[in-house]
Structures are given as C-alpha cells and as structure tokens.
C-alpha positions in Angstrom: 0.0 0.0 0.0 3.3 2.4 0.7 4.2 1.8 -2.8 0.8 2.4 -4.4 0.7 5.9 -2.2 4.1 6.8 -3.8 3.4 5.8 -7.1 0.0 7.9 -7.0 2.5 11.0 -5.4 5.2 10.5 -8.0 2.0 10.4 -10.8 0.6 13.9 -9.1 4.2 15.4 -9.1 4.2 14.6 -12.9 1.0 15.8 -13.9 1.7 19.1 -11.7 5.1 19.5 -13.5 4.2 19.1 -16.8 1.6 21.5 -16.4 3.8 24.1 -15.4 6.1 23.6 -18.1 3.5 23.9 -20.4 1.4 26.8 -18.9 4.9 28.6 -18.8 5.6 28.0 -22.3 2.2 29.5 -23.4 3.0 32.7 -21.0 6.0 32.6 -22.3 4.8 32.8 -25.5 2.5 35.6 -24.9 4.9 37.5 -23.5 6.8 37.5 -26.1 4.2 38.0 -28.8 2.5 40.9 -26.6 -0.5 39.3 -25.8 -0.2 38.6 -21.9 -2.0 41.3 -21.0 -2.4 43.4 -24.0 -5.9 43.3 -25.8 -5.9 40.7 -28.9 -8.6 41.2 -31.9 -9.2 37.4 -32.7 -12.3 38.9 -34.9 -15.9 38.2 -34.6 -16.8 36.9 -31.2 -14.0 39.6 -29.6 -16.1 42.6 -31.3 -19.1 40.9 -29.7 -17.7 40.1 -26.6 -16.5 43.8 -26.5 -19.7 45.4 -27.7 -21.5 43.4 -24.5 -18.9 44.7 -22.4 -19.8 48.2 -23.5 -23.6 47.6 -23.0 -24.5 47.1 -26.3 -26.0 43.7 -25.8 -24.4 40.8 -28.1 -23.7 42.8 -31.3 -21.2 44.2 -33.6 -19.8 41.2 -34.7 -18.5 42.0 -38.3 -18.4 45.9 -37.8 -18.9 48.7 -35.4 -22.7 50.1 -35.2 -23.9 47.3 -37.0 -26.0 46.0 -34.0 -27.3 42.8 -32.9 -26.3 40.1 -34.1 -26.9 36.3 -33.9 -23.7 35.0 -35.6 -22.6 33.8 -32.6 -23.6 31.6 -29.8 -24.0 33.8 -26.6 -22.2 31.5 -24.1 -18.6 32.8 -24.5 -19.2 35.6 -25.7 -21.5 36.5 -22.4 -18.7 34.7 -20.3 -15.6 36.8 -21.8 -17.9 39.8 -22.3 -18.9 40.0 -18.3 -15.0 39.4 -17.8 -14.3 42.6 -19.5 -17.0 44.2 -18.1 -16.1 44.2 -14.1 -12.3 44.3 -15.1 -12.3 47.0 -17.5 -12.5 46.8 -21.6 -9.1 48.5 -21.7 -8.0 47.1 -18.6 -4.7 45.0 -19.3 -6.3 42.9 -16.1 -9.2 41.8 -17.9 -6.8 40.9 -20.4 -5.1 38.7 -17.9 -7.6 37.1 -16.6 -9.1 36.0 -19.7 -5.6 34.4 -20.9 -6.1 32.6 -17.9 -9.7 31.3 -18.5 -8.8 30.6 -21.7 -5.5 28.6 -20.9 -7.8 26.7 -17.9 -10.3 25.5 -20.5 -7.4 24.1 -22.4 -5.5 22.0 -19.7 -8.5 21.2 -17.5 -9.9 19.5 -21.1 -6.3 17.8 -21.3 -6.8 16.6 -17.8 -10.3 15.4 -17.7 -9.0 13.4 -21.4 -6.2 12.2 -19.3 -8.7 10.4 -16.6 -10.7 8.7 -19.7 -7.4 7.0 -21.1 -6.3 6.0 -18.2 -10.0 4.7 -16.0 -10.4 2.7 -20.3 -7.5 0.6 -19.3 -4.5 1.8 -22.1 -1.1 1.4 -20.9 0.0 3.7 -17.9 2.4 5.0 -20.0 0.2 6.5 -22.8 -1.7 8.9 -20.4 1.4 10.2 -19.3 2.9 10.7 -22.8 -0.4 12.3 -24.2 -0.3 14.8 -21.7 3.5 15.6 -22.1 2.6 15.7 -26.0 0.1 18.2 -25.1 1.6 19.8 -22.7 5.1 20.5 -24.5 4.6 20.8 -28.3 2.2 24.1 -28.2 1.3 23.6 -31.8 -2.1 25.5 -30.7 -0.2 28.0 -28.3 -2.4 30.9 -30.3 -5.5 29.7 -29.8 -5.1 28.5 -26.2 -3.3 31.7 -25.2 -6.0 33.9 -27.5 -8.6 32.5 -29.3 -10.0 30.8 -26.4 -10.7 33.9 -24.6 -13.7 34.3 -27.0 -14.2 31.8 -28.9 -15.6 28.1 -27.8 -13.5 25.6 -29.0 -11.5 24.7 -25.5 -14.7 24.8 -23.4 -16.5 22.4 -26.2 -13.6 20.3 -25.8 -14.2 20.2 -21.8 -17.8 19.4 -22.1 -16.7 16.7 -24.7 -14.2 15.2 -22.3 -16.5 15.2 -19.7 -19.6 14.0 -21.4 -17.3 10.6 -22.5 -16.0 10.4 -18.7 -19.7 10.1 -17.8 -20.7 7.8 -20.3 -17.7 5.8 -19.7 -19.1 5.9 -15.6 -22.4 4.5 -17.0 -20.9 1.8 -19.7 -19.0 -0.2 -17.5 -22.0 -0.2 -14.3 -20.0 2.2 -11.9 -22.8 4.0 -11.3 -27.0 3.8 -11.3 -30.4 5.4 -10.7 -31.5 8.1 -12.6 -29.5 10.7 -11.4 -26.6 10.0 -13.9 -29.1 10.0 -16.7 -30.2 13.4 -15.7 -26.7 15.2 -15.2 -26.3 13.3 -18.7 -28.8 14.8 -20.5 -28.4 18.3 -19.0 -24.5 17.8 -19.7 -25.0 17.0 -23.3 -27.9 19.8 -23.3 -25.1 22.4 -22.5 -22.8 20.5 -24.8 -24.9 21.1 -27.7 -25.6 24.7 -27.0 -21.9 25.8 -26.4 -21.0 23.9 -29.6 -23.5 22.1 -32.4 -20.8 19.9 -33.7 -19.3 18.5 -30.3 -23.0 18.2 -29.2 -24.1 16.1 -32.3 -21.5 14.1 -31.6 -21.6 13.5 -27.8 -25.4 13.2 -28.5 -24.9 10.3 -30.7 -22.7 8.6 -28.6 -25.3 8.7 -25.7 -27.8 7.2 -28.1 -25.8 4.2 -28.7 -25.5 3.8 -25.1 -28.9 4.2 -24.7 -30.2 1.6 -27.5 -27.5 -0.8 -26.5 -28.0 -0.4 -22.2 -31.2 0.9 -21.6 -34.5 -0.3 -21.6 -36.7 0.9 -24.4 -38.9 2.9 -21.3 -35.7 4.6 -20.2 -34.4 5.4 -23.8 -37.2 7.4 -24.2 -37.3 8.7 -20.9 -33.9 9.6 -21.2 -34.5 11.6 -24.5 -37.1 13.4 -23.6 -35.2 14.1 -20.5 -32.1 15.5 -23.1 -34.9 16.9 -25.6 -36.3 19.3 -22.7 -32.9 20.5 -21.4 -31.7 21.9 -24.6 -35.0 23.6 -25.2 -34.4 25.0 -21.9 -31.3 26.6 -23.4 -32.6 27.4 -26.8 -36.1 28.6 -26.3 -34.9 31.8 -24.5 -31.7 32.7 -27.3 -34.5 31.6 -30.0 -36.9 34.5 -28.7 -33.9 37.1 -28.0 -33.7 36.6 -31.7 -37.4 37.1 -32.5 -37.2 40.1 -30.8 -34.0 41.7 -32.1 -33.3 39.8 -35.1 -36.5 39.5 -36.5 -36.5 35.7 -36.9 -36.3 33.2 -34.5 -33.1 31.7 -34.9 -32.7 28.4 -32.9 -28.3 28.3 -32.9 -26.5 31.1 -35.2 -27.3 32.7 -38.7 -23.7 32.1 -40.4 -24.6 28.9 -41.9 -25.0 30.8 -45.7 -21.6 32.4 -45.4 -19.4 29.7 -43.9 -20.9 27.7 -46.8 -20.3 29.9 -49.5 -16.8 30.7 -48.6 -15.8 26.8 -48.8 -18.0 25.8 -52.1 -17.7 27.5 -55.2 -15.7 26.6 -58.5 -12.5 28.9 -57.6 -12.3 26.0 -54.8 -11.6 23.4 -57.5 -8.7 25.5 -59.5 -5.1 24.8 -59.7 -4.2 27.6 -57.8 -2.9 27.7 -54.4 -5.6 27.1 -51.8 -4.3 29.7 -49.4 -4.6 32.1 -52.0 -7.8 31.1 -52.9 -9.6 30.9 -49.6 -8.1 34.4 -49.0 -9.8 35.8 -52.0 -13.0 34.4 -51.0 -12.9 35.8 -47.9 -12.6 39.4 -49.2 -15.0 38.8 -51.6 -17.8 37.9 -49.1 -17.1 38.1 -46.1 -18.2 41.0 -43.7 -15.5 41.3 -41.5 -14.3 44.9 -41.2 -14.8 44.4 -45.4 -16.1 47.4 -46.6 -17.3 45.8 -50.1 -18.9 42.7 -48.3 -20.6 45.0 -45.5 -22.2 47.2 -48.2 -23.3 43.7 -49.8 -25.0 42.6 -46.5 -26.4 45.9 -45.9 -27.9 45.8 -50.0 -29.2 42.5 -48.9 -31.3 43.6 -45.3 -28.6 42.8 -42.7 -26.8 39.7 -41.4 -29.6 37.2 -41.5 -30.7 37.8 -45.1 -27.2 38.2 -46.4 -26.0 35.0 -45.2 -29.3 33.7 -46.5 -28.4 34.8 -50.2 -25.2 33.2 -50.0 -26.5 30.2 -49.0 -29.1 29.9 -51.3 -26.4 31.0 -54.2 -24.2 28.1 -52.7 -26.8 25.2 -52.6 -27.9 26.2 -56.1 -24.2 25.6 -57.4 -24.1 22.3 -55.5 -26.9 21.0 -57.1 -26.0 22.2 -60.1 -22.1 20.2 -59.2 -22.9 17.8 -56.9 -19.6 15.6 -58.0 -17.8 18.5 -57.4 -19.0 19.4 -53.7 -18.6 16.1 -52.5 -14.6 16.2 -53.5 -14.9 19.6 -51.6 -16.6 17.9 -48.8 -14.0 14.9 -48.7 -11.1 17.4 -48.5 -12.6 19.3 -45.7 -13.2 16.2 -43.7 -10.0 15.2 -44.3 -8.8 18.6 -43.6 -10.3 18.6 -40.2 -8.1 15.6 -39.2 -4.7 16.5 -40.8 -4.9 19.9 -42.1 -2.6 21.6 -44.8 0.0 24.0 -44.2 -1.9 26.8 -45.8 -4.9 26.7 -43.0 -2.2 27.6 -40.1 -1.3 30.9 -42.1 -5.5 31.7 -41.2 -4.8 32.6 -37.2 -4.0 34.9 -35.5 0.3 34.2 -35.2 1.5 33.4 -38.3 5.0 32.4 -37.3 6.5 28.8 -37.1 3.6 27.6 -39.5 6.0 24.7 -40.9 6.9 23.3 -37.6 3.2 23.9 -36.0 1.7 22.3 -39.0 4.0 19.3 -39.1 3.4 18.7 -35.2 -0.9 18.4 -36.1 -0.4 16.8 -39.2 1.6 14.1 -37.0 -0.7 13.8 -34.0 -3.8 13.8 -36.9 -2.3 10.9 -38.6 -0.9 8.8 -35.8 -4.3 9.5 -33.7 -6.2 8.1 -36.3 -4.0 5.2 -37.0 -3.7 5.1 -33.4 -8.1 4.8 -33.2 -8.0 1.6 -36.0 -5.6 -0.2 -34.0 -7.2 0.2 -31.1 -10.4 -0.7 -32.5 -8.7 -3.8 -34.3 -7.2 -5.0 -31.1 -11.1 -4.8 -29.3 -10.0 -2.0 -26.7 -12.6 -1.2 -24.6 -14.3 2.2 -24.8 -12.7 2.5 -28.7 -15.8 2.3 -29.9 -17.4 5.2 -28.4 -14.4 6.8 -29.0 -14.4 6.7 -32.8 -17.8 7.3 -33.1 -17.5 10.7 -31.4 -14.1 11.4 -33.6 -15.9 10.2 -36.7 -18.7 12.3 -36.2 -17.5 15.1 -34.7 -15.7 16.3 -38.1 -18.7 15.6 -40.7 -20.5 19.2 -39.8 -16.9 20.6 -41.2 -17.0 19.0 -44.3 -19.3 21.6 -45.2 -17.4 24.4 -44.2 -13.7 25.2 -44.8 -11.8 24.2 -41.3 -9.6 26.2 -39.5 -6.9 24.9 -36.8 -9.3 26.3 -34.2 -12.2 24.0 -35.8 -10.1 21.1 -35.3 -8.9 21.4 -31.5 -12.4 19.7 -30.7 -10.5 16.1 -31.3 -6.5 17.2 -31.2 -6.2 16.3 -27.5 -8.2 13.1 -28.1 -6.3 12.1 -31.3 -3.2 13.4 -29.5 -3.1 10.6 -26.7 -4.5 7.6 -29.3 -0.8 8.5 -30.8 0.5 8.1 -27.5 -1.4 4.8 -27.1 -0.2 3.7 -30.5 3.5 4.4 -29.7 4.0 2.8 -26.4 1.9 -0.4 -28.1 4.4 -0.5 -31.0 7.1 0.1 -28.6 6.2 -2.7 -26.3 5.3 -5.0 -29.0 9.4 -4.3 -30.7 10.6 -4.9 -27.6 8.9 -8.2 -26.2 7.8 -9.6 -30.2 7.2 -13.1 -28.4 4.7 -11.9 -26.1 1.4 -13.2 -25.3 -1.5 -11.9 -27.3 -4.0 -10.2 -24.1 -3.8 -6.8 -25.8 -4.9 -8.1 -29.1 -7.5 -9.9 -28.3 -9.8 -9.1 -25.4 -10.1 -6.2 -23.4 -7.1 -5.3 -20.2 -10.4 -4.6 -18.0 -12.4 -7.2 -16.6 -16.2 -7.2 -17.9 -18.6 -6.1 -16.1 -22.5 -5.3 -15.9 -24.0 -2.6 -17.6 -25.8 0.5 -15.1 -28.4 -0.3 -13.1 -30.9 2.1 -14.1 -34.6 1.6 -13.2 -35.7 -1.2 -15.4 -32.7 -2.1 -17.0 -32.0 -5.4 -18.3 -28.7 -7.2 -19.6 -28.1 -6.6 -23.1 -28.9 -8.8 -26.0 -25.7 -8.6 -27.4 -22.3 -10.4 -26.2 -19.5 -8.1 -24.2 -19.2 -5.0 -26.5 -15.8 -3.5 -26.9 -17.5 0.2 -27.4 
C-alpha cells in the first residue's frame, strides 16, 4: 500500500510538472508576442464580446454600429464579455484574466482526457505521454493563449471530455439510478448549446449507449429528458432573436456564409488554396470588409445576407454535386490532418511549418492510433471513434480552420500516444502473449443499473 501511495505521489508530481512547463511556455509565449496582458482582436466573437462589455448587448460582430447580431452563440461571448466588463475593456487585467480562462479551458480539457485514457484501461504509460505531447509541443499555443478567450473551441472540448467520462461511468455499471441520466442529459444539453458539432457528436454517442444499455422505457425517458434540457437553453436565445433579429433563430445565422466561402468553382482551380480561400474571404465576407458589409447591408442585414449566400451556394451544389462532394472529402480530411496553408489563417503566423507538421503528426498517428485500437477490441474504442468520426462531418461543409479542429487534437493526441507505447512494447517483447490483441485489459462487467434495466442482447461490446 506504501508503494501504491508513492506511485499515485510521483503520478501527481508529474502531472503538476508538466503543467507548469507547459502553462509557462504558453506565458511565455505571450509574453513574447505581446498578448499577456495586451488586448488581442481574434475577430468576430471579440467585437461581440466587447460590444457586450460596453452595454450594447451581443452585437457588432463584423463591424462597429452594425448591432445585434446572432452570428454567434452567446455563451462565450456572455462569459468573456462580463470578464471585460467588471475588469475593464481597456484594462490589461481583464486581459489577464481571460488568458487565464482561456488557458484553464485548455489544460483542465487535457486533464479530464487524461482520466478517460487512463480509468479505459490503455497502458500507464500513454496517459502520461499524451499529456506531455500536449503539454510540450504548443502547436495551438495561439488559440489557447488567445482564441479561447472568445471563442468556444477549448470549453466544447471540456464538455466533450466530460460527457465521455460520464458515459464511460455508466458503460462499465460504476454507477445507477437516474441521477446520472439526468446530469447526462443536462451535460449533453449544455454541450450542444456551447457547440453544435461537439454536441451532435456526444449526442450520438449517448444514443448508442442508450439503444445498446437501456430499456426501451428509459431510452425514451432519457430523450425526452435531453430533448427538454436543450430547449431549456434554446427557447430563450430563439426569442432574444425574434425580438431583435426578427427571426427566431434556434443556434446562429452564419450557416450561408461559412458555406459559400468553402464551395464555389475557384475552390476546384489549380491555384494555391491559401490564395484562394483568402480571395474568397474578401469577396464575401463581412468582417471589417467594406465591399462585403455594403453587400449585406444591400441584402437587409446579417440574416438575409447569409441567406443569399446560401441559397447561391446550394444552387451551385446541385448544379455540381460531383464537385461538392470532392470539396466535402477534403474538408473532412482537412479537419483531421490539415494543410500548411490553413495555419497561415490565425491569429500568429509564425513557425507555421513546424506547427503544422506537429498536427499533421498527432492527426495521422491519432487516427492510426483509433484503428488499432479498434482492431485490437480496446474497450471504450468504440465510443471513442464514433465521437471522432462524427465530430468532423458538420466541417465538411465548411472550410476548417486549426481552431475547428482542437475539438478532437487532444483526443487524437493521446491515441498516438497509445499507439507508440503499443508498437514500442510489442518491438521490444515480439514473443509476447497476445492479451492486448484480443480481449479487453479490464475485466467485464455489468452494464448501469438504471430503473428497469436489463442485460443486453448482445455479447460483451468492446465500445
């Protein structure tokens, strides 16, 4: 028992030394770049995060004066916008604080991924490696030190983490009685609202548990249950809309414009994507653009602007479908291992090369991480891949940015850490016996008791 207390102290020690190193590296780094405490423009949601700060509501998101707007989701922005507002806009305090939130969102998501690799049985070793990956090769230093302050990508990535620690609770019987299903459903509620794509993809995940675990009577109970939180959420943003927007938009109006600037036939030329995504963006969109904000003035404002473009858009793609769906493989695949080019769209456009080689890395050996695991019947895999799978397919759409894809990195980033400390075992000890390959390291056990629940039809899933 002496040992086991020292090994969990030496474990802590680790963890709480690697996360120094790596929250000094991001200071570090925004120190050096003047953002520590200086105000960073990372465009849309910081107008609108400002514009709240100043009492104008949740507005100005593409230009000053242009007023409400509904191109974001409010949680963020209300978070980083009441930030400002007891701090100071100009404050360089207010500016501190929120690299802070933003750089707790990021580790506390590393963290909580952290607990799920190690409570789903992988090798000891891959948790810690994931988290040094993490942890030491800041290839998203910019949007954890910046972006994050306004934008939701590292708090989707926290509710993502924890909705697949809960579910992981419930798949393997840890826990029963309704209560789980109901922080469930209000988790996966919140999920969706902060962020559509992570919440489609959490929300799928707990429908496979559900169909697979449950009793038909709790499935049902247990959506209605999810149903009724997020309308709890939505109904009031959907009438704040009505009344100011003049339509009741359920999640954002930017579907139009995100569409057209991914999908048109400049897309499918020869010439260098960076160039041509760049041209597209002064074309149309309305971001401090003075020809694009006269176009979506022409047009009636925001809504019907990005309503035009999308209608323009969908009319090309059924006009090309062969063509969109060579778009929409590319942007998949971009979301997963992007291009070079796509790092040159944030906000610090030095190191691209190295930054970009670093994701590219973690995107390919993550995935090829996920098939062997999957192959080999690790437990939890399953669940795993569906969320990663699904996750990206909203993006396919839309042309991804880095910032699009830190909603998997840090889960992709520790299945290459799984996959490396497998190969390196197996080099090492090729003689081995075959547990890992075959069956699961974690004994089986029953699945939740929940009111009414039976065993499963099936045999012992590996999901």
């Amino acid at each position: 028992m002496a040992r086991g207390m020292k090994g969990v102290t030496a474990d802590r020690r680790e963890i709480a030394l690697l996360l120094v190193l790596g929250l000094s590296i991001r200071y570090i780094w925004l120190v050096a770049v003047g953002g520590a405490w200086q105000q960073v423009d990372i465009g849309e949601a910081t107008h609108a995060a400002y514009a709240f700060a100043y009492g104008k509501g949740i507005a100005d998101a593409f230009f000053p004066g242009q007023g409400p707007t509904a191109h974001l989701l409010p949680t963020t922005i209300l978070i980083s916008g009441s930030i400002l507002r007891v701090f100071g806009p100009e404050s360089g305090a207010a500016n501190l604080v929120l690299a802070g939130w933003a750089l707790a969102q990021s580790f506390a998501g590393y963290l909580l991924l952290r607990l799920l690799f190690a409570r789903i049985g992988t090798d000891p070793a891959a948790p810690r490696a994931g988290l040094a990956l993490l942890c030491l090769l800041p290839a998203f230093a910019p949007q954890e030190g910046c972006d994050f302050r306004f934008w939701e990508g590292a708090l989707a990535a926290c509710l993502a983490a924890g909705n697949l620690l809960l579910l992981e609770r419930l798949d393997r019987g840890s826990v029963s009685g309704w209560r789980p299903l109901i922080a469930a459903a209000a988790l996966s509620a919140l999920t969706f609202f902060v962020s559509p794509p992570v919440g489609l993809a959490v929300d799928l995940c707990w429908a496979v548990y559900a169909f697979r675990r449950l009793p038909l009577r709790t499935t049902l109970a247990f959506a209605a249950m999810s149903a009724a939180a997020l309308a709890l959420l939505i109904a009031p943003w959907a009438l704040r809309n009505q009344r100011v927007m003049g339509q009741p938009i359920p999640l954002r109006s930017n579907f139009g414009l995100e569409l057209a600037l991914a999908n048109h036939p400049a897309a499918l030329s020869d010439a260098p994507r960076g160039d041509v995504f760049r041209a597209r963006v002064l074309a149309i969109h309305p971001f401090d653009n003075p020809p694009a904000i006269a176009a979506l003035r022409s047009a009636g404002g925001e809504v019907a602007y990005s309503s035009m473009l999308g209608r323009e858009t969908w009319a090309w793609i059924r006009a090309h479908p062969a063509d969109f769906l060579r778009l929409s493989l590319r942007h998949y695949r971009q979301f997963y291992v992007p291009d070079t080019w796509q790092l040159r769209f944030t906000n610090w456009r030095d190191l691209v090369q190295p930054r970009a080689i670093v994701l590219q890395l973690v995107g390919m050996l993550g995935i090829a991480g996920l098939a062997w695991g999957l192959a080999r019947r690790k437990r939890f895999y399953g669940y795993i891949a569906l969320y990663v799978a699904t996750a990206g397919l909203p993006y396919a759409l839309v042309q991804p940015v880095p910032r699009y894809s830190y909603l998997i990195y840090g889960i992709l980033a520790y299945l290459a850490a799984q996959l490396l400390v497998d190969l390196g075992r197996v080099a090492r000890r090729p003689g081995a016996d075959r547990q890992q390959g075959g069956q699961p390291q974690t004994p089986i056990v029953t699945p939740a008791e929940v009111p009414g629940s039976t065993p499963p039809r099936a045999s012992p899933s590996h999901l």
